[in-house]
C-alpha positions as CSV (number, residue, x, y, z in Angstrom):
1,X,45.8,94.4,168.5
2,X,43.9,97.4,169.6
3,X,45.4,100.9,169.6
4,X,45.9,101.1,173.2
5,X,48.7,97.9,172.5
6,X,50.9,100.8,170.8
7,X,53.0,103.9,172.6
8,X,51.1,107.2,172.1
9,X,53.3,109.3,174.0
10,X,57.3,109.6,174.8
11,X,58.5,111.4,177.6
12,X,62.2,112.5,177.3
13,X,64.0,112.3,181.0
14,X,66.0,115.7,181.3
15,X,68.9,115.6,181.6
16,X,70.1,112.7,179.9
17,X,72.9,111.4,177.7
18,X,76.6,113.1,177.6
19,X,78.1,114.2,180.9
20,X,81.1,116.4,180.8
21,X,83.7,113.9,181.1
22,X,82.7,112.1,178.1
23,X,82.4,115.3,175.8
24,X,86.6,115.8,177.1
25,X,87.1,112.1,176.6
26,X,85.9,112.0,172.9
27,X,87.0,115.3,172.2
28,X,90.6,114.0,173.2
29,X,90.7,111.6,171.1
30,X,89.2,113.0,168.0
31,X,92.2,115.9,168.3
32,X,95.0,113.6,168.8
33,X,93.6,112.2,165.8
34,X,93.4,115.5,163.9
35,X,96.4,117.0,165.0
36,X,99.7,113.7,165.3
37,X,97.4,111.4,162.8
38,X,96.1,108.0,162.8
39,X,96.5,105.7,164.5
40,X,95.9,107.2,168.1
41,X,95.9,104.3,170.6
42,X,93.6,104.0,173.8
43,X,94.0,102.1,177.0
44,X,90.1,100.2,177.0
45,X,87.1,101.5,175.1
46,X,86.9,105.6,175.8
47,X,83.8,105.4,177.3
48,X,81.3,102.2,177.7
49,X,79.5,103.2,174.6
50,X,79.7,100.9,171.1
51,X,78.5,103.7,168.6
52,X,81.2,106.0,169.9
53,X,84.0,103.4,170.5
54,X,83.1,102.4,166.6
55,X,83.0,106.1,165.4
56,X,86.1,106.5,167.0
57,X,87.6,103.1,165.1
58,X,86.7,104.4,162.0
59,X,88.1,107.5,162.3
60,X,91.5,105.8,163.3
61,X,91.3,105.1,167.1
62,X,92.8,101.7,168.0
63,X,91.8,100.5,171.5
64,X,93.9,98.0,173.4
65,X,94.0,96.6,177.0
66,X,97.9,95.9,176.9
67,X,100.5,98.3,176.8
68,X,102.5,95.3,174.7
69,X,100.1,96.4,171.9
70,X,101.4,99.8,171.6
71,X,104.4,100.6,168.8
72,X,106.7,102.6,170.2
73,X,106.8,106.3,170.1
74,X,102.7,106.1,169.8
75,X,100.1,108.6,171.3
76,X,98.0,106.5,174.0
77,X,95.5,108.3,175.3
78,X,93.7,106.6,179.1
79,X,90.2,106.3,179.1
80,X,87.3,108.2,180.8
81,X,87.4,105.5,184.0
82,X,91.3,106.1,184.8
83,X,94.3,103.9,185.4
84,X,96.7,102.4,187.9
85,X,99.9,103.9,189.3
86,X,101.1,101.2,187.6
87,X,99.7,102.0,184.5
88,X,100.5,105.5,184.1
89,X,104.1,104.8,185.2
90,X,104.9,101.8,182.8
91,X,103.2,104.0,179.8
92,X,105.7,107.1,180.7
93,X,108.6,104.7,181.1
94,X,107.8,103.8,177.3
95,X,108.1,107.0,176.2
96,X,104.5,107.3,174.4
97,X,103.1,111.0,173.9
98,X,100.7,110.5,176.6
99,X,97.0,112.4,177.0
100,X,95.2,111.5,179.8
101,X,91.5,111.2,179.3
102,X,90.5,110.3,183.1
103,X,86.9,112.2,184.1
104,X,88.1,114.8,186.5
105,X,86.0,113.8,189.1
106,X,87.3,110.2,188.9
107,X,90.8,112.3,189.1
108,X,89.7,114.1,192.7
109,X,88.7,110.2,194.0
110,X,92.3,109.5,193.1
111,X,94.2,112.3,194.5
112,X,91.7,112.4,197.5
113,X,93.1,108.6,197.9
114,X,96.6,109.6,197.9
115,X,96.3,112.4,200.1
116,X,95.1,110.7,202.8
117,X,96.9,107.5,202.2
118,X,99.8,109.5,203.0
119,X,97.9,110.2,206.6
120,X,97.9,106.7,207.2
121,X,94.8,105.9,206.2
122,X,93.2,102.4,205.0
123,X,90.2,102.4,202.1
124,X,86.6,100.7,202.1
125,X,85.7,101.0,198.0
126,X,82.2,100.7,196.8
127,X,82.2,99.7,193.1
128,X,81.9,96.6,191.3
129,X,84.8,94.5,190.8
130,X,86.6,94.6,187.6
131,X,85.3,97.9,186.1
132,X,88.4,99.7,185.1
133,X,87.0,103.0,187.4
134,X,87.7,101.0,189.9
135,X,90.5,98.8,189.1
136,X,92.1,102.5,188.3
137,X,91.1,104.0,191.6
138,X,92.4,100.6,193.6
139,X,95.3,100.8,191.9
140,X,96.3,104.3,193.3
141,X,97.7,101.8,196.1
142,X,99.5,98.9,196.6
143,X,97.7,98.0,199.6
144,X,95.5,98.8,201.8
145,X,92.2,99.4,199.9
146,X,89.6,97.0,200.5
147,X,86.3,96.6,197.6
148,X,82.9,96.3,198.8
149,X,80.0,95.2,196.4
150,X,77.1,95.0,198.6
151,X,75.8,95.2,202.0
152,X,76.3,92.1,202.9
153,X,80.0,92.3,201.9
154,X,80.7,95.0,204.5
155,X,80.4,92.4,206.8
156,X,83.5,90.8,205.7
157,X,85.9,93.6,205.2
158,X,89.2,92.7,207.8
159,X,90.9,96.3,207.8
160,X,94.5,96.4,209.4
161,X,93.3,99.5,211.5
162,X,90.0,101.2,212.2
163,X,91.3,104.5,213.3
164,X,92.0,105.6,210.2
165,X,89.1,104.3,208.0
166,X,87.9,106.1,204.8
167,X,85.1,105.6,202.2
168,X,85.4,105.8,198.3
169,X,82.8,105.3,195.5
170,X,83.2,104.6,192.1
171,X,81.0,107.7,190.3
172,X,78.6,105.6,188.3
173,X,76.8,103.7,191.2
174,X,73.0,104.3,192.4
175,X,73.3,106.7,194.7
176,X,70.8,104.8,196.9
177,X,72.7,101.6,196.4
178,X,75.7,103.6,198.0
179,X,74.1,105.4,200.6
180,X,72.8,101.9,202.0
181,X,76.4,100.2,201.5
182,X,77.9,103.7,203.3
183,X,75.4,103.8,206.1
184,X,76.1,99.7,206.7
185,X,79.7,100.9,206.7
186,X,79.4,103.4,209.4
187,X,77.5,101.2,211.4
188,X,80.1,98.6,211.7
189,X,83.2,101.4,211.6
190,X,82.1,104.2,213.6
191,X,85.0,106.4,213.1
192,X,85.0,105.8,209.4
193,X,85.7,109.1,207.4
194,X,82.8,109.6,204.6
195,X,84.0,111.6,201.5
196,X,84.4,115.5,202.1
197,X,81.9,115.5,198.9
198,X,79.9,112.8,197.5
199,X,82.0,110.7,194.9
200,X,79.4,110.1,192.7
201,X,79.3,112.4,189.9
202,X,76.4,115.4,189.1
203,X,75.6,113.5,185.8
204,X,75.3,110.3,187.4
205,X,73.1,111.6,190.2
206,X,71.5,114.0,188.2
207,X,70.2,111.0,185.4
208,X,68.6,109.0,188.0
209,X,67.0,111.8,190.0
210,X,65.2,112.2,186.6
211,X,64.1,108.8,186.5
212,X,62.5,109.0,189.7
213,X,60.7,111.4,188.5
214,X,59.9,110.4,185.1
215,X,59.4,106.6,186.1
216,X,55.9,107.5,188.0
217,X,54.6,109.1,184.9
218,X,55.0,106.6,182.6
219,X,54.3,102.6,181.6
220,X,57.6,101.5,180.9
221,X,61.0,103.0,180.5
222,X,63.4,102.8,178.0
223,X,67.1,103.2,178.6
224,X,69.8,104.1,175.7
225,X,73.5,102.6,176.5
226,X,75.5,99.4,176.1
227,X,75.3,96.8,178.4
228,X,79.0,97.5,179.5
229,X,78.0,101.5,180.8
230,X,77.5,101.0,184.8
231,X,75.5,104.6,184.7
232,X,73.5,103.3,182.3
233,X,72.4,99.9,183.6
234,X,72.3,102.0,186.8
235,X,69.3,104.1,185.2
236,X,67.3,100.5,184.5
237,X,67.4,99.2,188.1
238,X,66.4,103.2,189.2
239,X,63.1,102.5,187.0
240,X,62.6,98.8,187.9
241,X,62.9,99.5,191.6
242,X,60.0,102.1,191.0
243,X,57.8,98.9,189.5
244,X,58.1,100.0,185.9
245,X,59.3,98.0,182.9
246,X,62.6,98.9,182.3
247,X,65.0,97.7,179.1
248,X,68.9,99.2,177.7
249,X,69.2,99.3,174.4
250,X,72.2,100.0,172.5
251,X,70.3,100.9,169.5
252,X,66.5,101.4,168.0
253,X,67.3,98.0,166.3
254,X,67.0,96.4,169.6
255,X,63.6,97.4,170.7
256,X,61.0,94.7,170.5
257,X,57.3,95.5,170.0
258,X,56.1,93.2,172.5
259,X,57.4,95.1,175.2
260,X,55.0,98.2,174.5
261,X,51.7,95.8,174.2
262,X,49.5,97.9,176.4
263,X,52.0,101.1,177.0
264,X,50.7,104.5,176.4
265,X,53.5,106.5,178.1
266,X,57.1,105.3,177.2
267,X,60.0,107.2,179.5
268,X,63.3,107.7,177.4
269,X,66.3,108.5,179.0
270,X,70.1,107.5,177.7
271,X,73.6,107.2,180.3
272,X,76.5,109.5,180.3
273,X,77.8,107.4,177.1
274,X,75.1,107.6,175.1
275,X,75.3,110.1,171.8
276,X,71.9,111.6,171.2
277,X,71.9,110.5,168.0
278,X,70.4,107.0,169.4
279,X,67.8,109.1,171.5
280,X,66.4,110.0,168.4
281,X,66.8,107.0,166.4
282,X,64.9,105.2,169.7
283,X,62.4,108.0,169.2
284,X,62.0,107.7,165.6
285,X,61.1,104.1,165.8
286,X,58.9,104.8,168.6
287,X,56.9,107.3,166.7
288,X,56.9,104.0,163.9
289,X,55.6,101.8,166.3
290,X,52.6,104.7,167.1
291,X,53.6,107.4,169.3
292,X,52.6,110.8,168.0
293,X,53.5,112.9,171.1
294,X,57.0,114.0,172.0
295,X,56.9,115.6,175.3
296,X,60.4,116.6,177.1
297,X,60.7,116.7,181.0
298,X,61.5,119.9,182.5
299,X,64.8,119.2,184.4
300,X,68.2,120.7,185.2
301,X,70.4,122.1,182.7
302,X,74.1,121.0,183.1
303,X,76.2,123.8,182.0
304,X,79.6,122.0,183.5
305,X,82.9,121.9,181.1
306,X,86.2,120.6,181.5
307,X,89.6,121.6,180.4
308,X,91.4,119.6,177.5
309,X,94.8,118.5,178.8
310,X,97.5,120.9,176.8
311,X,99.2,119.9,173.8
312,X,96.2,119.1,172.6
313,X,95.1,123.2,170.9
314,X,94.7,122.5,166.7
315,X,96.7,125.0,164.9
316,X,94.9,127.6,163.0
């Protein structure tokens, strides 16, 4: 194989890896932990990420889908994506010592949804069915919120009313993917009321706007995150779309040689989910495989935090 078969040069997307919202998540969990003691159950994995969800196993998290599987008097903490009404409302009538790990800006799609469902209004959702974001965020109502996948599905939405018509995105979609699935819902609902802000969050939009810009610069792209994160599989079809070899990889174990036969320039980026301790493992076994240069993007800084819930401040 000649030498030109081998990476000689990683380019590290900036920003990548952590958003906000997972920092709060993680950190929620890991001070119920320290402060009421193992175990600490959550509602689904805390974020779509197997190195944390494991981390957080070992450290005495249990995560369960079913409230069944919940002792009584247990702490429960929600994951990052949200619940249902009817969630949050059977876990209360329980009585567990609740901490609600919801993403903040999943939390303004939801109160967004019940302000104006108050107003009368109906819901077009883009988001792919079965995610808990968006089971959480349909399940703000009983009615009246209709999912859209595609373009083609808009097609096929049969609203009660198109007076009072709004638009909601789950936060971890390409933001071209929903602009196209917005614009096809305008088209057919003229009067359709588009979010005040965009729902899709700064990290999300912020990751892929770095791998548009990465993607031209390089051979192939490497994504870190488990095949369960939607920003992070959202980050592969960014770079694919731009015609460059893209693969997710949960971990440096996963990376096959054969996919850098003639790649010079590997991109590296890693979703919201993603620890930067697998960055660098991916990078140390790129620097194995031949790369000797470790260049890092210039990019925006993200300097957004968000509040713990209270009950939560360790004693001194």
């Amino acid at each position: 194989m000649t030498q030109a078969a081998f990476p000689q040069e990683i380019l590290l997307a900036e920003p990548r890896g952590f958003c906000a919202g997972v920092d709060r998540a993680i950190e929620i969990v890991e001070r119920a932990l320290q402060k009421f003691g193992a175990p600490i159950y959550v509602r689904h994995e805390i974020v779509h990420n197997t190195f944390v969800v494991n981390d957080l196993k070992a450290k005495g998290a249990i995560f369960i889908e079913e409230l069944d599987d919940v002792p009584p008097g247990a702490t429960l903490v929600f994951s990052a994506h949200g619940v249902s009404l009817a969630v949050q409302q059977e876990a209360t009538a329980r009585g567990f010592r609740i901490f609600d790990a919801t993403c903040p800006l999943v939390t303004k799609v939801h109160v967004e949804v019940a302000k104006l469902a108050k107003e009368g209004y109906e819901f077009i959702m883009i988001g792919h069915k079965g995610h808990p974001e968006v089971e959480g965020t349909m399940g703000q109502l009983d009615h009246g919120i209709h999912l859209v996948e595609d373009v083609a599905a808009v097609a096929h939405v049969t609203p009660t009313q198109t007076q009072k018509l709004a638009v909601v995105t789950q936060t971890t979609l390409s933001v071209d993917d929903a602009a196209d699935i917005s614009a096809a819902i305008k088209a057919r609902f003229p009067l359709v009321r588009q979010p005040k802000q965009q729902d899709i969050c700064y990290a999300t939009q912020n990751r892929q706007d770095a791998v548009k810009l990465m993607s031209p610069q390089v051979d192939i792209v490497i994504v870190v995150g488990s095949p369960t994160s939607s920003n992070s599989n959202r980050l592969r079809e960014v770079a694919r779309k731009l015609g460059k070899p893209s693969y997710m990889v949960d971990n440096a174990e996963e990376l096959q040689p054969q996919w850098f036969a003639g790649m010079t320039r590997v991109g590296l980026t890693a979703g919201a989910s993603a620890p930067e301790v697998l960055v660098r493992q991916v990078k140390d076994r790129l620097k194995a495989l031949g790369a000797v240069s470790v260049h890092k993007m210039d990019g925006i800084e993200e300097t957004v935090k968000f509040p713990l819930p209270k009950g939560l401040k360790l004693d001194a």
